[in-house]
C-alpha positions as CSV (number, residue, x, y, z in Angstrom):
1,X,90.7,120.2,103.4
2,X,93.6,121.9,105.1
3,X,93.7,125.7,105.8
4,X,91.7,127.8,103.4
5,X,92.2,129.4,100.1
6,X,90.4,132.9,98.2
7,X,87.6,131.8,96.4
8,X,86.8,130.8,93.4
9,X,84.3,133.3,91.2
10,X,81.5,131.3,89.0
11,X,83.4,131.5,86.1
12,X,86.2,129.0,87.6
13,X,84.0,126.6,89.5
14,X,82.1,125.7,86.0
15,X,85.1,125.6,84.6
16,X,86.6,123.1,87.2
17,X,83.4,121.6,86.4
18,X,84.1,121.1,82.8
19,X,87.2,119.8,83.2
20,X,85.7,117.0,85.4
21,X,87.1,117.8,88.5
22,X,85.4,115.8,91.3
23,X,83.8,113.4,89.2
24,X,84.8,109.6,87.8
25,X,85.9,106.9,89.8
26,X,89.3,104.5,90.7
27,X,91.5,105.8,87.8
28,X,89.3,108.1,86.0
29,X,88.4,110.4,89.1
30,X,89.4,114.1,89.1
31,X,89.7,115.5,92.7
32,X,88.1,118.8,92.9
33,X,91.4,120.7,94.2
34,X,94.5,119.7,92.8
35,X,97.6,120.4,95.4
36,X,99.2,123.2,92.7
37,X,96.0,125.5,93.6
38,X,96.3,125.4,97.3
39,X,100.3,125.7,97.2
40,X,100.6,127.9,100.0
41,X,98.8,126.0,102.9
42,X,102.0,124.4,104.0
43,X,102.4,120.5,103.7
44,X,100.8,118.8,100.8
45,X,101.3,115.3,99.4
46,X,100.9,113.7,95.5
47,X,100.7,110.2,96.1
48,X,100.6,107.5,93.4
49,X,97.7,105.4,95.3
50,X,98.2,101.2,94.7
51,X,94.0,100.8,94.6
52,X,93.2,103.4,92.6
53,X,96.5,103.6,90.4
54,X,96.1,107.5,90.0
55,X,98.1,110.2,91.8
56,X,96.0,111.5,94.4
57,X,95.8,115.5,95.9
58,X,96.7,115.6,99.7
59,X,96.9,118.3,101.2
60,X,98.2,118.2,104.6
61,X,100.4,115.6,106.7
62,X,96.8,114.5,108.5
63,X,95.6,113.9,105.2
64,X,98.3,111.6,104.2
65,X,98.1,109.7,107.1
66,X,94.5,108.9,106.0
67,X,95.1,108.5,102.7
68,X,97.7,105.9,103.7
69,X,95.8,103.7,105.9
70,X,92.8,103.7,103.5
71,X,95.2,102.8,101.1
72,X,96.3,99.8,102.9
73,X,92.9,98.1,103.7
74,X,91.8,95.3,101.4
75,X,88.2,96.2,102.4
76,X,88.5,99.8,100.4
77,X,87.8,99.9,96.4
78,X,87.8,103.8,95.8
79,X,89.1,106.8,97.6
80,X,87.8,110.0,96.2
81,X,89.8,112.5,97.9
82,X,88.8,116.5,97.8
83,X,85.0,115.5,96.9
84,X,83.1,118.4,96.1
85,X,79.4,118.7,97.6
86,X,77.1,119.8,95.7
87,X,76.4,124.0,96.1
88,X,72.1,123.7,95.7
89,X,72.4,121.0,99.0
90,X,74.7,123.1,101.1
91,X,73.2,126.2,100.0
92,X,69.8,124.6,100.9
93,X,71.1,123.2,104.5
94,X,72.7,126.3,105.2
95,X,69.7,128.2,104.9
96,X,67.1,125.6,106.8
97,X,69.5,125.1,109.4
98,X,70.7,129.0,110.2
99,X,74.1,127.8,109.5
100,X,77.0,130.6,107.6
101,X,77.7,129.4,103.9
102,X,80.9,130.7,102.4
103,X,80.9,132.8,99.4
104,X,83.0,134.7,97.6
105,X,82.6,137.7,95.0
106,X,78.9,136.6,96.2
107,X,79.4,133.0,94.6
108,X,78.5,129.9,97.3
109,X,81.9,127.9,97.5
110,X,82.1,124.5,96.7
111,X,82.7,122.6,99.9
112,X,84.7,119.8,99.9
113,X,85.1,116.6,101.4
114,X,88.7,115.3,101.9
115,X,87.6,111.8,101.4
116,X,84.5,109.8,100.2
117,X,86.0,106.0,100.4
118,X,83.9,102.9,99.0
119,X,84.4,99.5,100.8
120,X,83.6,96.0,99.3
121,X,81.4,95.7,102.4
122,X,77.6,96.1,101.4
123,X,76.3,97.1,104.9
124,X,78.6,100.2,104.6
125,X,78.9,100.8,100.9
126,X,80.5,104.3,101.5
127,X,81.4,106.7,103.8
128,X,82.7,110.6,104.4
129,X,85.9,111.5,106.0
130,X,87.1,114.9,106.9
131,X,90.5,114.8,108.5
132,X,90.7,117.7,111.3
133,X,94.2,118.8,113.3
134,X,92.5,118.5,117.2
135,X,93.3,122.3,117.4
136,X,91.0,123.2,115.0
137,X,87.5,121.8,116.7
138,X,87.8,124.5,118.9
139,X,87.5,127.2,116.3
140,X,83.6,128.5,116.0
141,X,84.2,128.9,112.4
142,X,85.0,125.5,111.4
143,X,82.6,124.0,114.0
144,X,80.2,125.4,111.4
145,X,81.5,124.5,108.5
146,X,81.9,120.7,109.8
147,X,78.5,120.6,111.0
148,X,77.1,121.9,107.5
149,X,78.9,119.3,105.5
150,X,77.5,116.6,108.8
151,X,74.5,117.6,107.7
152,X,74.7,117.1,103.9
153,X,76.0,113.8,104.4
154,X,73.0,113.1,106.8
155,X,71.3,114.2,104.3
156,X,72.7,111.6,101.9
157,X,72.5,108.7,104.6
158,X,76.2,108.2,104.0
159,X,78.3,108.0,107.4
160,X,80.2,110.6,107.7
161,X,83.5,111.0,110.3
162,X,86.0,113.6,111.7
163,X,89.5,112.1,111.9
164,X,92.3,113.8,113.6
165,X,95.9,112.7,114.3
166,X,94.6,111.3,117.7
167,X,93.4,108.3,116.0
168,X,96.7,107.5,114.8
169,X,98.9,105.5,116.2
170,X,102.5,106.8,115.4
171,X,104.0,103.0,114.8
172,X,100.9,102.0,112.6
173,X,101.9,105.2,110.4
174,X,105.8,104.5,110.5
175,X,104.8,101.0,109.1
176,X,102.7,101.5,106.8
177,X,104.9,104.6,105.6
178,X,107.6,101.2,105.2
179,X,105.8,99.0,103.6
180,X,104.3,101.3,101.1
181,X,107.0,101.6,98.5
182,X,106.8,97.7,98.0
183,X,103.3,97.4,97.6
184,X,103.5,99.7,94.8
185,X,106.4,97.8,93.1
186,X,105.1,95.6,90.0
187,X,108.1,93.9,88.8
188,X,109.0,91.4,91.4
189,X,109.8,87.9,90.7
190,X,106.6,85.8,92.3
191,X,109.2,83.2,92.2
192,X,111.8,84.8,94.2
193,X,108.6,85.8,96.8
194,X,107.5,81.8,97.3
195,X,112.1,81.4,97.7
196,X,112.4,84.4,100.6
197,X,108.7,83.2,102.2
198,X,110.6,79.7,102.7
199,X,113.4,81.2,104.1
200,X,111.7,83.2,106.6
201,X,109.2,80.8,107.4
202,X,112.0,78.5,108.7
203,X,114.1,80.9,110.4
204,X,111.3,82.4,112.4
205,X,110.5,78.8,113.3
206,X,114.2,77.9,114.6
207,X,114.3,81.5,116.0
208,X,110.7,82.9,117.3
209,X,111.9,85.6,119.7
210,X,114.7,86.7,117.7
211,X,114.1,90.1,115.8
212,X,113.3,90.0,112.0
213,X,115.8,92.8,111.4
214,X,118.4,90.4,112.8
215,X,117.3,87.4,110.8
216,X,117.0,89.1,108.0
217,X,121.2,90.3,108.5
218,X,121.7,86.9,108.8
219,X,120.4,85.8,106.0
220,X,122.2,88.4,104.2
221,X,125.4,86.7,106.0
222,X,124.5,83.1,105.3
223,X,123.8,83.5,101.8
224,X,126.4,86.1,100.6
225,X,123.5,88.6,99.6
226,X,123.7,92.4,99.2
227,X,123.8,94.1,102.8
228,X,119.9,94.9,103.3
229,X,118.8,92.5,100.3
230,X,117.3,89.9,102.7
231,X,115.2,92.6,104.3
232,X,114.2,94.1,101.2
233,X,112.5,90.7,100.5
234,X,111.0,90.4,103.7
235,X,109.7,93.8,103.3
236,X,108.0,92.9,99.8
237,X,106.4,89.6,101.8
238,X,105.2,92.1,104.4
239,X,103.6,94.5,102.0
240,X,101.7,91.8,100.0
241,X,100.6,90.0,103.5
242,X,102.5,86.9,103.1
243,X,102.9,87.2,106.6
244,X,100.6,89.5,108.5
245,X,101.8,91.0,111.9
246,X,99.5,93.9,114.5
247,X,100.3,97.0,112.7
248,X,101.0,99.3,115.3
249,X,103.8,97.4,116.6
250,X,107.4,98.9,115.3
251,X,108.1,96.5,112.7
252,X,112.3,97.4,114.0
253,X,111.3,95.5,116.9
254,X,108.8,92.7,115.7
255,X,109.6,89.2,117.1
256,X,109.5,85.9,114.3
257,X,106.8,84.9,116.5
258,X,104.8,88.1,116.2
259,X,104.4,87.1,112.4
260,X,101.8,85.1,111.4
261,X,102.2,82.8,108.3
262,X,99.3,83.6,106.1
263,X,97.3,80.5,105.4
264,X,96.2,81.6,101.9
265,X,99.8,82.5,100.9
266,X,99.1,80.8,97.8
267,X,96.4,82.5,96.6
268,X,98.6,85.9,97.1
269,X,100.4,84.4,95.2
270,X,98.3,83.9,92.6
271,X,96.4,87.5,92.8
272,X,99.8,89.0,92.8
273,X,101.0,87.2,89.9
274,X,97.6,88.3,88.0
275,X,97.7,91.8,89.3
């Protein structure tokens, strides 16, 4: 989580409790901190998430930035953001370990997680993400508190990682940022996908090192469409991975022959069509 907040007194953790907050899963999962109760820690983020189909609590920029590329990967199936660890482990580790637990009117705090992610991968089921601005490893304070909740995930033999905006790259974020809007878009023509995905296909064949910003203008040109409607459409083939392309490359400056053709297009197709 970004920043901190007061405290929370018994009475409001078991009600959060009640309410269900950090439990469920995919649709049905309540984070434990909603953004409206940490609304003064600066930048925070409701998403509507495509896997999940929920709105989903950010609460920083950083945050985002993970939530987005998790978002993205076909190898995901949940994202639990704000996951709450449970007080009797933390409160346990704390005390074996010599490590500070916060508390507050004398109540241990619920510590949170920002993410715990499942993937369709059975070697690595799940793991733990807390998403850190590089500034903050060097305070003591939260140097402790990370190495409490490393230890409760040890403890849990679920990977746990500390992510901070030096393992983004800025163009992978910028396109993902762009492509993210369509992905989320339901009511688009499969037929007018498999018409635009002929389109391009050609013109990156007869043009591979010319721009896909400019073939998409001239498609606009050569077919009398809408300014920007040929892009639009090449964006929705983008999002859906009718073509893939190496993400952290500006997609304002991908070549046709930076773009791959995917081989199952059809079956996209298909799963789009059922989705």
């Amino acid at each position: 989580m970004s920043g901190t907040y007061k405290g929370l007194n018994q009475s409001q953790i078991d009600k959060r409790i009640k309410e269900g907050r950090g439990q469920g899963h995919g649709p049905d999962y309540k984070p434990f901190i909603y953004t409206r109760d940490v609304s003064s820690l600066g930048r925070s983020h409701r998403i509507y998430g495509n896997k999940c189909r929920r709105l989903h609590h950010l609460l920083s920029d950083l945050e985002l930035a993970v939530f987005l590329s998790l978002d993205w990967s076909p190898h995901v199936t949940d994202i639990r953001e704000q996951f709450p660890l449970r007080v009797d482990d933390t409160v346990r580790l704390a005390q074996e370990h010599g490590l500070p637990h916060a508390k507050f009117q004398g109540t241990p705090q619920v510590l949170t997680s920002d993410f715990l992610v499942d993937f369709d991968d059975p070697a690595r089921p799940a793991i733990a993400i807390q998403a850190k601005y590089s500034a903050d490893l060097a305070k003591p304070e939260v140097i402790e508190r990370l190495e409490l909740e490393r230890r409760y995930w040890a403890d849990k033999d679920i990977p746990w990682y500390i992510v901070t905006e030096m393992d983004f790259a800025k163009a992978a974020f910028n396109n993902i940022q762009w492509l993210y809007p369509a992905q989320a878009e339901t009511e688009v023509a499969t037929d007018d996908l498999k018409r635009y995905l002929a389109l391009f296909s050609k013109e990156f064949l007869l043009s591979p090192d010319k721009q896909i910003t400019a073939v998409a203008q001239g498609l606009d040109v050569v077919y009398e469409l809408e300014p920007g409607q040929a892009l639009y459409w090449l964006r929705q083939l983008l999002a859906r991975r009718y073509f893939t392309f190496d993400i952290t490359a500006p997609y304002r400056t991908l070549l046709g022959s930076q773009l791959t053709l995917n081989d199952d297009w059809q079956g996209v197709t298909q799963a789009y069509a059922a989705g």
